[in-house]
N, C-alpha and C positions, 0 to 999 in steps of 0.2 A: 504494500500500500504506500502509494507518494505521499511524503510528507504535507504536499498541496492537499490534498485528497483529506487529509485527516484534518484541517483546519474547517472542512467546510463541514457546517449542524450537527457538529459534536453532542451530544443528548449523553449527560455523564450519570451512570445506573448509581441509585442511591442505597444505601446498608438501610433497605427500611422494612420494617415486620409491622404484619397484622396488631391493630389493638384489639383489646380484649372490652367487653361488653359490662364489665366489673368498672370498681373505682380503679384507678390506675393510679400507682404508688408514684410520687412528685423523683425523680430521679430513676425507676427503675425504666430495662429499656421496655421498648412495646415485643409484644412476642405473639405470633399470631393466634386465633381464637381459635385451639383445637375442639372441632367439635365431635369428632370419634376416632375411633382405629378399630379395623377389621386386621385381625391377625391369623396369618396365613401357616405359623407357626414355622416349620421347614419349607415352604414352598417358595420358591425365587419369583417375584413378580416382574414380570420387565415391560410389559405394554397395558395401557389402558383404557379404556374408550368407556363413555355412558352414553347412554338413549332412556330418557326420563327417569324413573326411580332406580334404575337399576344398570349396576357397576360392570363391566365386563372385563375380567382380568386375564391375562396367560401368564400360566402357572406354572411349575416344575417342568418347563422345556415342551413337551406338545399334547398341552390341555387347557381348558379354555373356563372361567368359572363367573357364577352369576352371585352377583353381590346385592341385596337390599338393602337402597339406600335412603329409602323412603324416611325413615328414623336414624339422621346422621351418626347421633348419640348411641344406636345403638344395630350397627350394619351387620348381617345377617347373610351367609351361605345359602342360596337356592341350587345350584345345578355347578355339575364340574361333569364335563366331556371331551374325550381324545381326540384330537387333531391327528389325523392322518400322516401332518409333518411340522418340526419344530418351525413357527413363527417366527418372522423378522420385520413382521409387522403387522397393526391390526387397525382396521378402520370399519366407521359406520357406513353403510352404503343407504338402507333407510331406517325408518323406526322399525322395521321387521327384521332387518337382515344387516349381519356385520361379513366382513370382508377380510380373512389374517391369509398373509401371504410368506409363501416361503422362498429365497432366490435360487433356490435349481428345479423347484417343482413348480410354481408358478400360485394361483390363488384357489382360496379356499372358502368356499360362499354357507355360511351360515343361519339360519332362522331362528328367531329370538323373540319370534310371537309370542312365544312362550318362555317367558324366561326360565319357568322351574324345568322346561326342556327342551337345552338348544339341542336343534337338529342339524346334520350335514346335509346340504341337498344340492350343493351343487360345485364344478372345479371347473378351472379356466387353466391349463398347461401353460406354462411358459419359464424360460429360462432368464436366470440373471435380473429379478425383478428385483428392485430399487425402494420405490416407491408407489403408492398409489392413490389416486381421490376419485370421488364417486361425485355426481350431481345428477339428480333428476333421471336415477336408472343406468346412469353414462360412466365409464369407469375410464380414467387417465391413469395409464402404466411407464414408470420411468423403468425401463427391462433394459433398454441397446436403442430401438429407436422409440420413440413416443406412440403404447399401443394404446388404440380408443375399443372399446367394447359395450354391447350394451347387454344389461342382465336383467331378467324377467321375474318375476314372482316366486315363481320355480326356483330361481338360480342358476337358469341354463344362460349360457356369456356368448353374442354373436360377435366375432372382430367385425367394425365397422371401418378403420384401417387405422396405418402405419405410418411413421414417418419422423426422418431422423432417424440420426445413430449416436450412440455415446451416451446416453440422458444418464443423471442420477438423482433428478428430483424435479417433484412437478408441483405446481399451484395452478389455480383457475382463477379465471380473472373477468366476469361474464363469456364471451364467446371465444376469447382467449384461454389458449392453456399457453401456460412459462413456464419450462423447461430449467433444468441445470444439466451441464456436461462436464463429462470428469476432465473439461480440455479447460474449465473455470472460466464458461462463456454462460451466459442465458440467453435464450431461445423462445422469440414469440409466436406463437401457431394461432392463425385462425383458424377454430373449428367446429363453427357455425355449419358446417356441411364435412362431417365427417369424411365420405366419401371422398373428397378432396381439398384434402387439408392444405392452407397456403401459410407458407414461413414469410412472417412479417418483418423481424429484425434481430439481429445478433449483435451484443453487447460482452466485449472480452473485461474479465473481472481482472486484477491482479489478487484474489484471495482464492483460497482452497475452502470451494462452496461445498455446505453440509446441510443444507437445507433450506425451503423455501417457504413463505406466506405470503400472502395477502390481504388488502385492504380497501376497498374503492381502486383505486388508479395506483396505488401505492403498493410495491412491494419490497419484500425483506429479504435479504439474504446472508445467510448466516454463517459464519466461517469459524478456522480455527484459528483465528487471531484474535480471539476474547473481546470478538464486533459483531458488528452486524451493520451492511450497507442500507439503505432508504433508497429504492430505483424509482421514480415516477414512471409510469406505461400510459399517462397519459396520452400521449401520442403512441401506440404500438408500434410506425414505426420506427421508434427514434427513442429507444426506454433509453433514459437517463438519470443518472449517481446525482440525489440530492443532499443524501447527508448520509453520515456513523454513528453510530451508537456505543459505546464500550461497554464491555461486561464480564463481569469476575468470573471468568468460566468461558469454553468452545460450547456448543449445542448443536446438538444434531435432530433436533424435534423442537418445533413451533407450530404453532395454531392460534388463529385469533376469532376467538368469541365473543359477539356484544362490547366492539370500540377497545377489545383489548387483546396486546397480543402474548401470550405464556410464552416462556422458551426455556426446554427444562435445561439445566446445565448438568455438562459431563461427569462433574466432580460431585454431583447431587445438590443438590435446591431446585427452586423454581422463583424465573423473573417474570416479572407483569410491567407491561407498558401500557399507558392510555393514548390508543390510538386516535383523540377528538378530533386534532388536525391528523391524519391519516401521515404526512409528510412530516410532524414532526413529533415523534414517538416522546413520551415523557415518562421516567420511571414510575408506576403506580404504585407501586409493592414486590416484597422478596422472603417468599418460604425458600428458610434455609435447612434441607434435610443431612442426615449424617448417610447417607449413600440412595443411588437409584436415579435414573433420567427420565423417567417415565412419565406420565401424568395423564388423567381425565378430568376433564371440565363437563361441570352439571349444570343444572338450575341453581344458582348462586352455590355452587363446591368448588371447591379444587381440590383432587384428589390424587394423592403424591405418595407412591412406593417409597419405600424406607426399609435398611436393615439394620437391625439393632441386638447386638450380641448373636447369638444364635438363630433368631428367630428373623420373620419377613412380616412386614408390617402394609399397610394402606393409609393411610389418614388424610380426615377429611376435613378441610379449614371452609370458612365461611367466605365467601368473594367477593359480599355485599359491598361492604363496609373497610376500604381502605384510605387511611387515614395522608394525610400530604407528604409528597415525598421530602426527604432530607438530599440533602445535598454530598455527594461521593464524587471523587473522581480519582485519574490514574493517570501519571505518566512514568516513562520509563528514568531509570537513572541509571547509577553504574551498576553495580550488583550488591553484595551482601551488604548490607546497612548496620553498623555496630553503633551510631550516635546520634541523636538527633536531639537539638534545641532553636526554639523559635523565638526570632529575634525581627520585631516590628513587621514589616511584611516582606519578611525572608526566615526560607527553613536552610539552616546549614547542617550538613549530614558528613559522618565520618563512615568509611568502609573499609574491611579487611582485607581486601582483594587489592592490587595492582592492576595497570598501573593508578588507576585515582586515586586517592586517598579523601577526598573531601569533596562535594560541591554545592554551590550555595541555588537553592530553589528560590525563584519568586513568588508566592503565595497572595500578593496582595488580591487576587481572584482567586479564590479558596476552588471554587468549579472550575479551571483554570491554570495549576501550575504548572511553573516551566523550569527546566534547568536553566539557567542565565551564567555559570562559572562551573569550572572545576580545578583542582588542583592535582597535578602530578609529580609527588616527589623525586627528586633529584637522585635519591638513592636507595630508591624503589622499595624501600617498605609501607604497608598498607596502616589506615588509623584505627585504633579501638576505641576513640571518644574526641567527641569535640564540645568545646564550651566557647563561649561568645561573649565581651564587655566592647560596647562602641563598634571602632573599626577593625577588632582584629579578636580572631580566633586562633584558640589554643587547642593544638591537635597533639591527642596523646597516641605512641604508638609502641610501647609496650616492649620492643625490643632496641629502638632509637631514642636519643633525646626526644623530646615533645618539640614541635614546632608551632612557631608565632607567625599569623599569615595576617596578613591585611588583607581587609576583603572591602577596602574601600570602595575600588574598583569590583562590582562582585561579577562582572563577567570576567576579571584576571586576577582569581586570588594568587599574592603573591610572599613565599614566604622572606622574612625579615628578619630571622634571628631562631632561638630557642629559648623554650622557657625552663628555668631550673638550670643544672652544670650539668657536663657531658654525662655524668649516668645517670642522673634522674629519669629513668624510666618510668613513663606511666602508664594504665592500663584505663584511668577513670577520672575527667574532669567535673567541676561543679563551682561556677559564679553565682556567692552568696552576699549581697552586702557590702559589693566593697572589693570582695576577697577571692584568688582562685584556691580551692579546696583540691588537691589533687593525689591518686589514689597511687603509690607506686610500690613496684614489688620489692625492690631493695632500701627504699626509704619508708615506705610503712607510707603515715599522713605528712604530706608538706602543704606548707601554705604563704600564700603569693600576696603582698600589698599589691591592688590592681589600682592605684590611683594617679597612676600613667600606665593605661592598656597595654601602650606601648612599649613600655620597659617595667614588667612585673619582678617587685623587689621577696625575695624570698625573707621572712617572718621568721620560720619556725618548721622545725621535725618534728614528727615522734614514731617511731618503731615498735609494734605492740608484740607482745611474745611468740602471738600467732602469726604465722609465714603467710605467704600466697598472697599478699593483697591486692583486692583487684577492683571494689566496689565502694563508693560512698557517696550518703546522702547529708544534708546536712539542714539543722533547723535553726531556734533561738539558744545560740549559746552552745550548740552541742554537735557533731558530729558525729553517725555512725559509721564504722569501717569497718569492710565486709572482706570474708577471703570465701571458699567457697562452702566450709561447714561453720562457721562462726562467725560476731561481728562483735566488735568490740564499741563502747559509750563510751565516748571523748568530749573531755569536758573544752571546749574553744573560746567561754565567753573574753579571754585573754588569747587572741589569736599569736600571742607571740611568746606563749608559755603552754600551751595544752597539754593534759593530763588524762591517763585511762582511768575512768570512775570503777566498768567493771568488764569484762568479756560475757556476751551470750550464746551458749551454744545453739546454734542454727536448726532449726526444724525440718531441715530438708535441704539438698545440695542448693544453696543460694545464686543466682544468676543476679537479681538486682536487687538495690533499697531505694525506695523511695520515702520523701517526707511529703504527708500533707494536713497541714492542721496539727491537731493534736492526735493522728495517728501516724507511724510507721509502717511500710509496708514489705514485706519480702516475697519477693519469687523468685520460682527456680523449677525446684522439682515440685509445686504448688503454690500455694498463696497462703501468708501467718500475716496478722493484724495485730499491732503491737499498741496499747496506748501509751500515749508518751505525753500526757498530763504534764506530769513530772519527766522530763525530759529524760533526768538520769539517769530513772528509773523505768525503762519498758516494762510494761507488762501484758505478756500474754494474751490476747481475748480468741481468738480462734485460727486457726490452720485447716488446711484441709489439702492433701498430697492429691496429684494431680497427674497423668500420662496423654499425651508425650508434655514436654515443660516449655514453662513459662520464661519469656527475655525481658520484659521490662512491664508496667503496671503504672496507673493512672487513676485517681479517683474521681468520680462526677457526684457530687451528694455520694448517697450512699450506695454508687456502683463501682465496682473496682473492672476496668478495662486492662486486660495483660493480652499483649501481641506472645507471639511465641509457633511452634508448630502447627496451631489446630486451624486457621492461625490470631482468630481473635476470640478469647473466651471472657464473659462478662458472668462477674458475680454480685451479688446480693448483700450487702453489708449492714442490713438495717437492725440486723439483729444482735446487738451489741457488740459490731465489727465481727460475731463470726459469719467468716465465708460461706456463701451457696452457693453454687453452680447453676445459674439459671438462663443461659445462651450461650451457645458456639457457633461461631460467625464464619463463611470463609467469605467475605471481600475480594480475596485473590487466590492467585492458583501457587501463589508463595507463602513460604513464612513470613510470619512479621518478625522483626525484630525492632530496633530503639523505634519507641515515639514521643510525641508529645502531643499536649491537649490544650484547648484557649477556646473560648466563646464557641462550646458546645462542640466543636468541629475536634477530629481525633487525627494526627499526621503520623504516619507511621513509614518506614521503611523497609523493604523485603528481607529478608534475614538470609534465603535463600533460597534455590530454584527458580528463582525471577529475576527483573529490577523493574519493581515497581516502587514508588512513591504513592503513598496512599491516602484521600481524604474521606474521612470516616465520618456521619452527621452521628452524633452521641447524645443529641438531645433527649432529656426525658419526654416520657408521654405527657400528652394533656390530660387532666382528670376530665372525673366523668361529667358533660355538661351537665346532666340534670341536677348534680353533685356544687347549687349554685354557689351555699357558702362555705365550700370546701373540706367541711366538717368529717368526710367522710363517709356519707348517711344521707340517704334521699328520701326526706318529709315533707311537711308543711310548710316552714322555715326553708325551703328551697322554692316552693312554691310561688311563696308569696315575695319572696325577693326579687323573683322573678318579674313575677307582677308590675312589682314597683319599679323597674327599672325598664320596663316596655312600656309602662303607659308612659314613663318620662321621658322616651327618646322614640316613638314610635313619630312616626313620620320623617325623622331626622335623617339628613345626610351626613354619612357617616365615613364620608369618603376620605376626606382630612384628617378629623380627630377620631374615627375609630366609635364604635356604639357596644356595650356590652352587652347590650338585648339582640346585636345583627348574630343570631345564631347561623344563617346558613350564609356569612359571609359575603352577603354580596352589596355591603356598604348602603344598606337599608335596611331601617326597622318596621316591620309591616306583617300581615298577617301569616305567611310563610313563617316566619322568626318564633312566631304562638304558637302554632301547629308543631312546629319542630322539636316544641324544648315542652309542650303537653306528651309528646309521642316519648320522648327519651323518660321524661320525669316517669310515665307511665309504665315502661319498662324496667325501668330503675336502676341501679348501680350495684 
């Protein structure tokens, strides 16, 4: 993809889940409203398709099974039947009859009048089939060339013809079918007249096409470079590249239902876009599952395969009601990301990798950043941490002096010096106050007077009994020093005398500490919540060990955000700082490793397997509207607050100052706004 190409209606996927129909806790994130699970126990689900109340799954390789979904709460097994040959895919062809197709046997026709007994009744031979869509009886085959067939009640298939060669996925598009070819071109056919089908136009992609949908005049096409194109076919014959979309994940299956379009991803989830403008897709919402690509879309479901330990699950979320998107995006950077601190509107990031070692992101468009600098040391070793005062950054690199770069210029940062003497190696920067707090293996804690950036005057040592140092956070008056089983209380409010108060044996192989407030934070091989009231004195409030581990940790209220392997997992803190485990995010098809966090928005860096740069929206949910005086509790006392605050702005333009009565937001107070917030109160919280 040309770098031109990718500037043009970038639409950047947002990290955002379903809310819940409860009160929604002021900090915790949204997670989508499960509204059941059919469990299939051992049985592998990999395709799924509905036709009204009922689920149609393929099951354990070639058999095919009838799920009630009438009671989402609580879905129910009607009918399980062998397929002739394992499935590579399965589609509705009408409300009677589904369609699962195999690529060396061809198709496999269905009746499902009956759902407590699907019956075979019908097969269509063909080799090397692809894909397939049905409209109005008409079945499009991406096999080799583009086959049309028409199938009957019975499920007997007449070819009506041929045409083309190469195909590996097809959409419909009124009297158009669009084509994809393994040559990573698409292909417009009118086939208004089966019989003799006319190729309208050829458009060569530069992406490795996986799939195809449509929308009005607008089509998608889906690759393995974690996008998806926007073609307009307004004119068939002249389809043309209107915009990209990015997305944490390749897909090989999409489908758009009612102005929206699903794309399951490879890695397991499912994204939603609101197709309104058809041309310019906008993140709606993102079920993030822990495996499966599969998915059926119902009357307001989505219904998303999942494996979870042993077993094979279904689950069924609600599609009604998704809430505004947060704002995400991605660009590339160098590779493994060991540091990151955000400095006004720029993220400077340190990496372990050669040759970069550092480069400074623009971020002042949070949906928007951009590499603008990078740095390559001179004698090619990689950075383990960077820290920022003014114009210059201090990169520590663990087996070198640390260096002093200027990043005045941040498209050429340029180094200026060292900080510390020839062996002060460091593995862990941190500007507190003033002061550079720096973590080093042969010196333990050093500490820097930063009141010339530019020529940081060394303070003070102190060397704790424990080896390995490699991590530190620092609060009022104290710093903790971390190696990877223990961290040591250092008393600093005399930055140029510091003293160990006491050492804490570590809960778990520690990766990082963080301060925030009056708590401490560690991760590594889990997350431990320390209260540090008493600064000197941490005390314990909860842990909780964790596989695979955590790299760094961020608190929002009371959600602790750690990047690491999975690669973003979100915990629960409300409970007297101890840890729950309540989301696991993949964002990206990398680990995370260093982040940071600022007005709601979460920046993270790939740790590895990628280079991504990541912007994460971490805002808490909204409570629940009916929930007016936020008490909690949906009474009369909401009711009537309610009241009072619509009869007093009810007519009012709200477009200015904003109306707390405009419930369905559209900068008026008026009968809609009553209706809406009588329906919610009514429901309740």
């Amino acid at each position: 993809m040309s770098r031109s190409l990718r500037q043009v209606g970038w639409c950047f996927l947002a990290a955002v889940l379903l809310g819940s129909a409860g009160v929604r806790g002021q900090g915790i994130l949204c997670t989508p409203e499960l509204l059941g699970t059919y469990s299939t126990e051992t049985a592998n689900i990999r395709y799924v398709e509905v036709i009204g109340d009922v689920a149609y799954l393929t099951v354990n390789g070639a058999a095919i099974q009838s799920v009630d979904i009438s009671d989402p709460a609580n879905p129910f097994s009607l009918d399980t039947t062998t397929l002739t040959n394992y499935p590579n895919g399965l589609v509705r062809v009408s409300d009677d009859m589904l369609c699962v197709w195999n690529y060396d046997e061809g198709l496999e026709f269905l009746d499902v009048s009956n759902p407590e007994r699907i019956t075979r009744v019908g097969a269509f031979s063909r080799f090397g089939v692809y894909d397939a869509v049905f409209a109005d009886g008409v079945g499009y085959i991406a096999e080799g060339p583009l086959t049309i067939v028409r199938v009957d009640a019975s499920g007997d298939a007449e070819l009506l013809g041929l045409v083309g060669s190469n195909t590996s996925d097809v959409a419909l598009m009124g009297q158009f079918a669009i084509v994809a070819t393994h040559a990573d071109e698409i292909i417009v056919f009118d086939v208004s007249e089966p019989s003799a089908i006319v190729e309208m136009s050829r458009l060569s992609l530069d992406v490795n096409v996986l799939a195809l949908a449509a929308s009005g005049t607008a089509l998608y096409v889906l690759s393995d470079e974690n996008n998806f194109l926007v073609v307009d076919v307004a004119n068939p014959a002249s389809p043309t590249v209107v915009g990209e979309c990015s997305m944490p994940g390749s897909s090989g299956r999409a489908r758009v239902v009612d102005d929206r379009l699903y794309a399951s991803l490879s890695h397991g989830g499912l994204a939603v876009f609101d197709l309104t403008d058809p041309l310019l897709p906008e993140i709606d919402g993102w079920i993030d599952t822990l495996s499966g690509v599969a998915m059926g879309i119902g009357d307001g479901l989505v219904i998303v395969p999942s494996h979870r330990g042993y077993g094979y699950e279904v689950d069924l979320y609600d599609s009604r009601e998704w809430p505004p998107p947060v704002h995400r995006a991605v660009t590339e950077i160098a590779e493994e990301c060991t540091g990151l601190v955000l400095d006004g509107d720029r993220a400077v990031l340190s990496f372990s990798t050669v040759p970069v070692a550092m480069q400074v992101i623009d971020i002042a468009d949070p949906a928007r950043p951009r590499v603008v600098g990078e740095y390559l040391p001179a004698d090619g070793y990689p950075g383990y941490d960077v820290a920022v005062r003014g114009e210059y950054a201090y990169l520590a690199k663990a087996r070198e002096p640390a260096e002093l770069i200027s990043i005045e210029e941040p498209d050429a940062p340029a180094s200026v010096g060292i900080v510390g003497d020839a062996d002060s190696y460091f593995f862990d920067f941190e500007v507190h106050e003033g002061l550079l707090y720096g973590a080093s293996e042969r010196h333990g804690l050093v500490i820097f007077d930063l009141a010339n950036p530019a020529a940081p005057v060394e303070l003070s040592r102190l060397r704790p009994s424990f080896g390995n140092i490699r991590y530190i956070a620092v609060g009022s008056g104290v710093a903790y020093l971390a190696s990877a089983s223990r961290f040591g209380v250092i008393d600093v409010s005399n930055p140029a005398d510091p003293f160990i108060v006491q050492e804490v044996p570590g809960p778990f192989w520690i990766e990082r500490v963080r301060v925030d407030g009056d708590r401490l934070l560690v991760v590594g091989s889990g997350i431990a919540v320390y209260d540090i009231q008493d600064p000197l004195s941490p005390l314990l409030r909860g842990s909780v060990a964790v596989s695979p581990k955590l790299r760094d940790v961020f608190l929002v209220g009371d959600v602790a955000y750690c990047a690491g392997d999975i690669p973003l997992s979100v915990f629960d803190l409300s409970d007297h700082g101890d840890p729950s485990l309540i989301r696991r995010l993949s964002p990206t098809n990398s680990r995370l490793g260093a982040g940071a966090m600022r007005d709601g928005l979460g920046y993270f860096g790939a740790s590895s397997n990628g280079d991504d740069f990541v912007v994460l929206g971490v805002e808490p949910c909204d409570r629940c509207v009916a929930d007016w005086n936020g008490d909690g509790t949906t009474d009369s006392i909401d009711l009537i607050g309610f009241l009072n605050a619509w009869a007093a702005e009810r007519g009012s333009d709200c477009a200015q100052s904003g109306c707390a009565a405009d419930i369905d937001e559209n900068d008026m107070v008026d009968s809609r706004d009553f209706i809406a917030f009588l329906n919610a109160w009514n429901a309740g919280c």
